[in-house]
C-alpha positions in Angstrom: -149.6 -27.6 -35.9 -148.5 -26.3 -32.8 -150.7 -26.4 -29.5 -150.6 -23.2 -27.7 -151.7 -23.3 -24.1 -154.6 -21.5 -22.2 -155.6 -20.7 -18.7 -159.1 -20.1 -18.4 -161.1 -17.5 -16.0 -164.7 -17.5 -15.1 -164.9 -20.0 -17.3 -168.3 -21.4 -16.3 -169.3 -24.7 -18.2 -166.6 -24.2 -20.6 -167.7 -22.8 -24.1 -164.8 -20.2 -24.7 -162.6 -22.9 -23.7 -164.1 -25.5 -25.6 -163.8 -23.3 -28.8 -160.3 -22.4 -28.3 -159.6 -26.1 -27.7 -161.2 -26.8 -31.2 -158.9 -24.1 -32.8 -155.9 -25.7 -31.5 -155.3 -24.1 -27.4 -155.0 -26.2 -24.5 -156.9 -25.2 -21.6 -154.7 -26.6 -19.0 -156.1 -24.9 -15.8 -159.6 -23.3 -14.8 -161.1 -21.4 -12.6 -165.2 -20.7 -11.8 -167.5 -19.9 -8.4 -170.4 -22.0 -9.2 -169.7 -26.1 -8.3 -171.8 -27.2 -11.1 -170.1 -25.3 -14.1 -166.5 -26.6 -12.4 -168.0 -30.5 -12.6 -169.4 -29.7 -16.3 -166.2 -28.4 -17.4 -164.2 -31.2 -15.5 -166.7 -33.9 -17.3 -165.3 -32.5 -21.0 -162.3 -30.9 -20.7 -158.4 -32.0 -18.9 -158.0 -29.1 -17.8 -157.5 -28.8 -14.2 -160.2 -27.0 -12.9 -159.9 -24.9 -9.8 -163.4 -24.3 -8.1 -163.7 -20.7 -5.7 -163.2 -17.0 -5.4 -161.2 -16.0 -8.1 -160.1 -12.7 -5.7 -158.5 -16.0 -3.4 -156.3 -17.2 -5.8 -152.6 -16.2 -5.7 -151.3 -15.9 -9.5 -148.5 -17.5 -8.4 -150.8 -20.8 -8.3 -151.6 -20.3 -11.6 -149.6 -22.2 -14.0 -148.0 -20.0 -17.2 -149.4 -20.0 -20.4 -149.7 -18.4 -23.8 -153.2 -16.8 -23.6 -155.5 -16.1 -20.7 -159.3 -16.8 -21.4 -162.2 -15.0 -19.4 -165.9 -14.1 -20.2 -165.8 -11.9 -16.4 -169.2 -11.8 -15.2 -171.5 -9.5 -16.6 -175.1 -9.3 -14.9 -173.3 -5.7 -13.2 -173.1 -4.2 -17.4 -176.3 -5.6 -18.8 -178.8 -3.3 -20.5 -181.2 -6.4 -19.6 -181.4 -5.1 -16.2 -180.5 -2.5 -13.8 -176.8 -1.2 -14.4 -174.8 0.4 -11.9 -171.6 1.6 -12.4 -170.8 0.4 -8.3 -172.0 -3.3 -8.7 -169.6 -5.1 -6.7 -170.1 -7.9 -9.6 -168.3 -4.7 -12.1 -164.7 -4.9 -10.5 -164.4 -8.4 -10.9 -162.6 -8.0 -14.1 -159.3 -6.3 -11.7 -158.8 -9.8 -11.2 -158.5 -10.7 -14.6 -156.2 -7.7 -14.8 -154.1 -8.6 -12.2 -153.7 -12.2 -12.9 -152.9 -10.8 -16.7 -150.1 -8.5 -15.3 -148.5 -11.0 -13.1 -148.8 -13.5 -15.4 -147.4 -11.9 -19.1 -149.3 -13.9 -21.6 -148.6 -13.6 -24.7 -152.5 -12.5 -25.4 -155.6 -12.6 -23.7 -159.4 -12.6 -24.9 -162.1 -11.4 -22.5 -165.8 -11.2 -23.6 -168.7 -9.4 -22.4 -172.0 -7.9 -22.9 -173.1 -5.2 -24.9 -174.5 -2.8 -22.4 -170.9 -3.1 -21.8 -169.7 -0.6 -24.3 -172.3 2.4 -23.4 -172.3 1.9 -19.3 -171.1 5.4 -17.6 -171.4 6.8 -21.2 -168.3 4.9 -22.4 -166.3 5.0 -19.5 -166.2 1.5 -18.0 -164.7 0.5 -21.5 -162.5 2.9 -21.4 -160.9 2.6 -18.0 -161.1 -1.3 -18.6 -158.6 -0.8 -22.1 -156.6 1.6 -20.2 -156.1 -1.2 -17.3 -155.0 -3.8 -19.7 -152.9 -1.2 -21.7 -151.1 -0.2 -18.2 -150.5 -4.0 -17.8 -148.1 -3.8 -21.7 -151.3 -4.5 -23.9 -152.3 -3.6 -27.2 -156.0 -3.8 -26.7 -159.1 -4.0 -29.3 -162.3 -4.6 -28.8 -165.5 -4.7 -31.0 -169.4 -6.0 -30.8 -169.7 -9.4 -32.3 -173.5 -10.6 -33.3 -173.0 -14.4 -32.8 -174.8 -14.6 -35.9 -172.6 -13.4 -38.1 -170.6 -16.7 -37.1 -172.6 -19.4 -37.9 -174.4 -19.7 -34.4 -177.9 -20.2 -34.5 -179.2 -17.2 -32.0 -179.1 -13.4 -31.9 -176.5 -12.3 -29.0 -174.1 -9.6 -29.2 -171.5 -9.7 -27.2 -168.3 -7.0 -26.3 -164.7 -9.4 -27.5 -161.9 -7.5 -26.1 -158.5 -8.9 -27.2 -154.9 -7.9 -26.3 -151.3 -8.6 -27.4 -148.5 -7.8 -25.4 -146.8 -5.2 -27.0 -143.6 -6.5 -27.2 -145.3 -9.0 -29.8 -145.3 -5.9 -32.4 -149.0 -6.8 -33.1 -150.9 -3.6 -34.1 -153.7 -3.0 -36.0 -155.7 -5.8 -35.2 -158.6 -7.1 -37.2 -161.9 -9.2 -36.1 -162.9 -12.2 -37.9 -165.2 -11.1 -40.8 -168.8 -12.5 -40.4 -169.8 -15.5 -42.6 -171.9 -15.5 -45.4 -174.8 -17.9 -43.8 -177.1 -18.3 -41.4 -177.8 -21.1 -39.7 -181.1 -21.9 -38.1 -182.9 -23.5 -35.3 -184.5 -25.7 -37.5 -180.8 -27.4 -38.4 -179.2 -26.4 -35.0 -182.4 -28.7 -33.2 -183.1 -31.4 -36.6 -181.5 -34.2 -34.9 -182.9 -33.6 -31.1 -185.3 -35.8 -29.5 -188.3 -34.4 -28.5 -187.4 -33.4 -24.7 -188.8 -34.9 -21.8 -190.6 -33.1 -19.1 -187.7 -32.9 -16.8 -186.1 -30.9 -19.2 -188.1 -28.0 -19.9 -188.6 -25.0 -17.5 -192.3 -25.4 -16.5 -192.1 -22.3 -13.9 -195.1 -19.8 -14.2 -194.3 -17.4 -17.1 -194.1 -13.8 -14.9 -195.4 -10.5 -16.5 -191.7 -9.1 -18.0 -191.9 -12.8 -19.7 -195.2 -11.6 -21.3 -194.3 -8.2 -22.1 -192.7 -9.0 -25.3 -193.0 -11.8 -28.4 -190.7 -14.7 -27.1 -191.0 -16.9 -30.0 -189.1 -16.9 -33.1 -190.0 -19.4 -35.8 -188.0 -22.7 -37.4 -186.3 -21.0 -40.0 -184.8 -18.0 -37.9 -182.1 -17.2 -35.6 -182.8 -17.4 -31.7 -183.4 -14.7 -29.1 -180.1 -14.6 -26.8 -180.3 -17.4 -24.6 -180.5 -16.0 -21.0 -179.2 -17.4 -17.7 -182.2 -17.3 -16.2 -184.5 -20.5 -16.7 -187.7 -19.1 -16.6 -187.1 -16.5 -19.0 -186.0 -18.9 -21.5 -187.3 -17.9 -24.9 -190.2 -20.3 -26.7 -189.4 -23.2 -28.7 -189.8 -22.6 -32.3 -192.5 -24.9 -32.3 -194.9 -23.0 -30.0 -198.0 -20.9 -31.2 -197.0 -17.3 -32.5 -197.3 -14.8 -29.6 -200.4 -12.5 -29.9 -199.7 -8.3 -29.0 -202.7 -7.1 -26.9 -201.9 -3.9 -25.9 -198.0 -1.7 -25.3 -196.0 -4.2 -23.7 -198.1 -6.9 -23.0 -199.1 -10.3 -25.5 -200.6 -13.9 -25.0 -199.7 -17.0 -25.9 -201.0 -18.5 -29.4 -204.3 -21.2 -28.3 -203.2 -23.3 -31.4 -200.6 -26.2 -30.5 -198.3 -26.9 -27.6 -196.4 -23.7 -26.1 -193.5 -24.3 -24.5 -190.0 -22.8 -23.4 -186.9 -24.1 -24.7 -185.8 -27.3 -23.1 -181.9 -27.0 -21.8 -180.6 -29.4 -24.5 -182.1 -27.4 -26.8 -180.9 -24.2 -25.6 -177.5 -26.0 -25.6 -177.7 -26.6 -29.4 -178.7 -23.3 -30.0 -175.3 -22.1 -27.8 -173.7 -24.7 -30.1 -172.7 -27.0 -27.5 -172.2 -30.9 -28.3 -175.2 -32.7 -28.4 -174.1 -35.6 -26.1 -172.4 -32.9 -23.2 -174.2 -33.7 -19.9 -174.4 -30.3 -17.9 -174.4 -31.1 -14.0 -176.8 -29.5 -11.2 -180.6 -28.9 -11.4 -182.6 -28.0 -13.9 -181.8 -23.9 -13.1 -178.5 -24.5 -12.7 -177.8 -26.1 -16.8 -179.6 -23.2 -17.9 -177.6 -20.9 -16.0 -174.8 -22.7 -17.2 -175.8 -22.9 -21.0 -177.2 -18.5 -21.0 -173.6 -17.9 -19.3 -171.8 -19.8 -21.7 -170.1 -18.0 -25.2 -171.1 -20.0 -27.9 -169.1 -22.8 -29.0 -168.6 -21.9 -32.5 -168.4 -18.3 -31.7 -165.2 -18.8 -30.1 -164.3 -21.5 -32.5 -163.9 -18.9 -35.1 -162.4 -15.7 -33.1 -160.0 -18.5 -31.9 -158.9 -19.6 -35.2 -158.6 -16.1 -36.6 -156.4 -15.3 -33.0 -154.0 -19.0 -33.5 -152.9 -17.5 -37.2 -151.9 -14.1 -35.7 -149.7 -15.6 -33.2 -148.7 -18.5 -35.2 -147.6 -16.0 -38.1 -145.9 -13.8 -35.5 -144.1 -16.3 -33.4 -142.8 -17.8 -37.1 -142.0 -14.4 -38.4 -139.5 -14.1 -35.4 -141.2 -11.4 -33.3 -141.6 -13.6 -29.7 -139.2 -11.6 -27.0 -139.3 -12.2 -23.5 -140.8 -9.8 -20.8 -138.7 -8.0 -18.2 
């Protein structure tokens, strides 16, 4: 089995990476802003991990490799808040483009959020494909329910993938979804019951009560967000109660609680025994930023055939 190599942008704790590296890609150099989400990913992975502005780094630094990586930041393209087609966080993905053009991967995968696909009524999209396509890219992209894939939560998220075009790769299919679903009930069976540290205990605001945030044991999670006080209920909690348009209560029967960060880890599909550094904000920051595990597992294993087939069939030519 041959072990193609990966370079890895905004790559935050490490999930994308991680499930490449399961599917048979070696991260072998990082990149991320936040300190904490360099020293988790350092703690895991051998990558070496490069912590700073990604707009400061010279390509040239960057070693070559078969496939860039890079979830680019996506608070900017989120219908979970305001979206504005001028939010400086929105042109961070030119650097993935230019690090893509000066580096000539053979493919690269980038993954963002839904809100994505309809910002500036299709345009962001479009002009982010025609970037990639200007840079010798056959680009595809398509909504992905994490799901569908054998991770225990609800999230969609935007997987954009490219081939150079030299490859001779066209007509590109995603991953069919799997047959099964698991659930938080076997995605949190063999965790201990958290300690206090570990749950968010900050007052629960009103847009926390303006909708259900609990989901029971033998569902699918709500997304897991960044941001730890608006981490969904554990499964365990009293059902929410609707009171009027937009605003509930808590359940009075039993102990209501958020999801602890280990727990929100499982549900991202994270290993069990991976310590996340920082504060207690700062691991679920870490673990809502993150693409699940198995998520990229799978698109990764569907992406290492296409380019293992290609490559054995005889298509790999340099680039000018």
């Amino acid at each position: 089995m041959r072990e193609f190599t990966a370079i890895s942008l905004f790559a935050g704790a490490g999930g994308l990476d991680m499930g490449f590296e399961r599917a048979g890609f070696k991260t072998i150099w990082a990149n991320d802003f936040e300190s904490d989400a360099c020293k988790t990913h350092e703690n895991w992975s051998t990558a070496k991990v490069v912590c700073g502005d990604v707009a400061k780094i010279d390509a040239e630094d960057i070693p070559d490799a078969d496939i860039i990586l890079g979830g680019f930041p996506c608070q900017g393209f989120s219908l979970s808040g305001p979206r504005k087609i001028d939010d400086s966080r929105n042109v961070l993905y030119k650097h993935y483009v230019r690090i893509v053009k000066a580096k000539k991967p053979q493919m690269f995968v980038g993954e963002n959020v839904k809100g994505l696909l309809t910002m500036g009524g299709g345009s962001i999209i479009e002009a982010i494909i025609e970037d990639f396509s200007n840079c010798g890219y056959n680009v595809y992209c398509k909504l992905l329910n994490a799901r569908d894939y054998g991770v225990p939560e609800d999230r969609e998220r935007v997987i954009i993938v490219g081939f150079r075009k030299d490859l001779g790769i066209k007509g590109f299919e995603y991953p069919v979804p799997r047959n099964y679903k698991v659930t938080m009930r076997e995605a949190l069976k063999n965790l201990p019951e958290p300690t206090p540290e570990e749950v968010c205990n900050a007052p629960y605001s009103s847009r926390f009560m303006s909708r259900n945030r609990k989901r029971g044991w033998d569902d699918v999670s709500y997304t897991i967000p960044a941001m730890a006080k608006q981490v969904t209920l554990w499964p365990g909690s009293p059902d929410m109660v609707k009171i009027d348009k937009d605003l509930w209560k808590f359940g009075s029967e039993g102990e209501t609680r958020r999801l602890s960060w280990r727990e929100a880890a499982a549900i991202q599909t994270f290993p069990a025994d991976l310590e996340f550094y920082g504060d207690i904000v700062s691991k679920y920051k870490q673990i809502g930023n993150a693409v699940p595990v198995k998520l990229a597992e799978i698109v990764a294993t569907h992406l290492y055939g296409v380019l293992s087939n290609t490559l054995h069939n005889g298509k790999e030519r340099k680039t000018d």
